[in-house]
C-alpha positions in Angstrom: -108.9 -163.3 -15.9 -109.8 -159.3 -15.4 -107.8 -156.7 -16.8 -110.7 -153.8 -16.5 -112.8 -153.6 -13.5 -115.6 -151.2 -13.3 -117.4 -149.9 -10.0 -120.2 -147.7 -10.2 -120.6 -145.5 -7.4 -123.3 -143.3 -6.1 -121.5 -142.5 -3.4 -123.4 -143.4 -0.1 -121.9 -145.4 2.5 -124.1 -148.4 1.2 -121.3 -149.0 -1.7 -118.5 -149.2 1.0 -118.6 -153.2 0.3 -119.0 -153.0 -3.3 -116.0 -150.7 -3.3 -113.7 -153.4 -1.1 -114.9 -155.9 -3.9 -113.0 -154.1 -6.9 -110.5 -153.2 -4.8 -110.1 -156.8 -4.1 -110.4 -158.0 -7.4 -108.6 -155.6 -9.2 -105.3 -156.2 -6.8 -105.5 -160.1 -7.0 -105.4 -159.8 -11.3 -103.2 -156.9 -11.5 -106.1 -155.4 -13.6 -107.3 -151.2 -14.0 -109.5 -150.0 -11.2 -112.6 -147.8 -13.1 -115.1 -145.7 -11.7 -118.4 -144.1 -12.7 -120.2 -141.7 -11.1 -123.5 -141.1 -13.0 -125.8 -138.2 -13.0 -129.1 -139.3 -13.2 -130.9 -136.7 -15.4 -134.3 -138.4 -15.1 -134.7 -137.5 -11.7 -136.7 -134.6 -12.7 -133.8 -132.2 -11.6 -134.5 -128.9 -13.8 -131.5 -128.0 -15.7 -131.9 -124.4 -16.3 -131.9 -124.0 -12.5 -127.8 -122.5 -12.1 -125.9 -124.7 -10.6 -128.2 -127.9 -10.7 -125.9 -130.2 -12.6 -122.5 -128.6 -11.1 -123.9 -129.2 -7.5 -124.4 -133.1 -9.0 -120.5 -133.4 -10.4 -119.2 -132.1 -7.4 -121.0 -134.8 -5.3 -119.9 -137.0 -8.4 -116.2 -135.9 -7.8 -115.8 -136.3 -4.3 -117.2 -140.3 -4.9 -114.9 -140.9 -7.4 -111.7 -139.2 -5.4 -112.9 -141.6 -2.5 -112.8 -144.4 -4.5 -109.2 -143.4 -6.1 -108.0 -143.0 -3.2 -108.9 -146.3 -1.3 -107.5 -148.1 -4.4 -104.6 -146.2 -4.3 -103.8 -147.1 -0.6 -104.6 -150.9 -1.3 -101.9 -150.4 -4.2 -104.1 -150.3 -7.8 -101.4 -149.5 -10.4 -103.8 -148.1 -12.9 -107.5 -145.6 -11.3 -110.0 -144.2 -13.9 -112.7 -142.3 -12.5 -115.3 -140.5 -15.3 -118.5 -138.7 -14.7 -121.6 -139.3 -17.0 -125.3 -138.2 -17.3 -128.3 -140.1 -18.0 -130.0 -143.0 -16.9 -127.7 -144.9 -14.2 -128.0 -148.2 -16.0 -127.5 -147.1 -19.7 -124.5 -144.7 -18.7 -123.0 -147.7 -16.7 -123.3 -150.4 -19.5 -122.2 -148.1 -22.7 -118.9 -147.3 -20.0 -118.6 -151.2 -20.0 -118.8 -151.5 -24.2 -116.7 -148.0 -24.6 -114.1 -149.3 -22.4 -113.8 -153.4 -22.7 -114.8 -153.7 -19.1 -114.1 -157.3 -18.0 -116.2 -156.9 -14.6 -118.6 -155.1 -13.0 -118.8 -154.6 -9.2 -121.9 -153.3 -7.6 -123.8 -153.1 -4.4 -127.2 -154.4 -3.7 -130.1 -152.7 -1.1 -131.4 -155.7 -0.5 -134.8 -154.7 -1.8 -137.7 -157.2 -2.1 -141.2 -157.9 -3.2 -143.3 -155.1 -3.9 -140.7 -152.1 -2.7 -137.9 -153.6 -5.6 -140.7 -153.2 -8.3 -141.9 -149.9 -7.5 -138.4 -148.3 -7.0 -136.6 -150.2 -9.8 -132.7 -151.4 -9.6 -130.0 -149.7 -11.3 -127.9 -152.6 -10.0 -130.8 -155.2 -11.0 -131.2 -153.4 -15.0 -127.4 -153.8 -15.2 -127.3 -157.5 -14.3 -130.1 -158.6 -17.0 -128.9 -156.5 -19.2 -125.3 -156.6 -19.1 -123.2 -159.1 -21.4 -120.3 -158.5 -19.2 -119.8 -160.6 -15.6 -121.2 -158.6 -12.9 -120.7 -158.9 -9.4 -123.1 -158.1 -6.9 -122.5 -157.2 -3.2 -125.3 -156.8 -0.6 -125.3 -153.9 1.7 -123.4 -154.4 4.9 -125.6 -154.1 7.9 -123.4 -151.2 9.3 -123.4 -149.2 5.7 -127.0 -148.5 6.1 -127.6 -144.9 5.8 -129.0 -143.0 8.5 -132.3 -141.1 8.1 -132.1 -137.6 7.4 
């Protein structure tokens, strides 16, 4: 049923259920594990500062590697993991197109009312946009992030 399954990560903890998802899925079908780490270059961040962008990959990197690595120990045959800039949700669906993606795994915050509209949903953009399946997965309760 799935031979390409795609999880986005940003990597916070909040994805650690997302994560277990593909895992799960893409051990059950025998299918490729992907992942996409995207730097968000409309964050404001100011490129010509040194560094700006290669501080972002390397936060990009270690998600990825932590993703690779959980699907290696769960036995994934096949692990992509790719970096991309731009906005989250375009990045994430022109992966999906470039790379016949058969799902897409991604966690929720569990954002509602008013606070959903004002911060927007990469996860959310993806699902009405997205001709491809995609699953979502609400934050567990113990993969909230703690405040700085």
């Amino acid at each position: 049923m799935y031979s390409t399954v795609l999880i986005p990560t940003d990597g916070s903890k909040g994805t650690d259920g997302a994560i277990d998802h593909a895992i799960d899925v893409a051990t059950t079908y025998d299918a490729a594990l992907h992942t996409l780490y995207v730097v968000d270059t409309d964050i404001g961040v100011d490129a010509s500062i040194a560094g700006t962008f290669d501080a972002l990959e390397d936060v990009g990197r270690d998600a990825i590697d932590e993703v690779v690595s959980r699907g290696e120990a769960a036995g994934v045959d096949q692990i992509e993991g790719a970096i991309a800039q731009g906005k989250p949700h375009r990045a994430i669906l022109e992966y999906v197109d470039e790379h016949d993606v058969d799902l897409v795994v991604m966690g929720t915050h569990g954002r509602t009312g008013l606070n959903r509209y004002l911060i927007g949903s990469v996860t959310e953009r993806v699902v009405r946009l997205s001709d491809t399946p995609v699953l979502t997965v609400p934050m567990r309760p113990d993969d909230a992030e703690e405040p700085s």
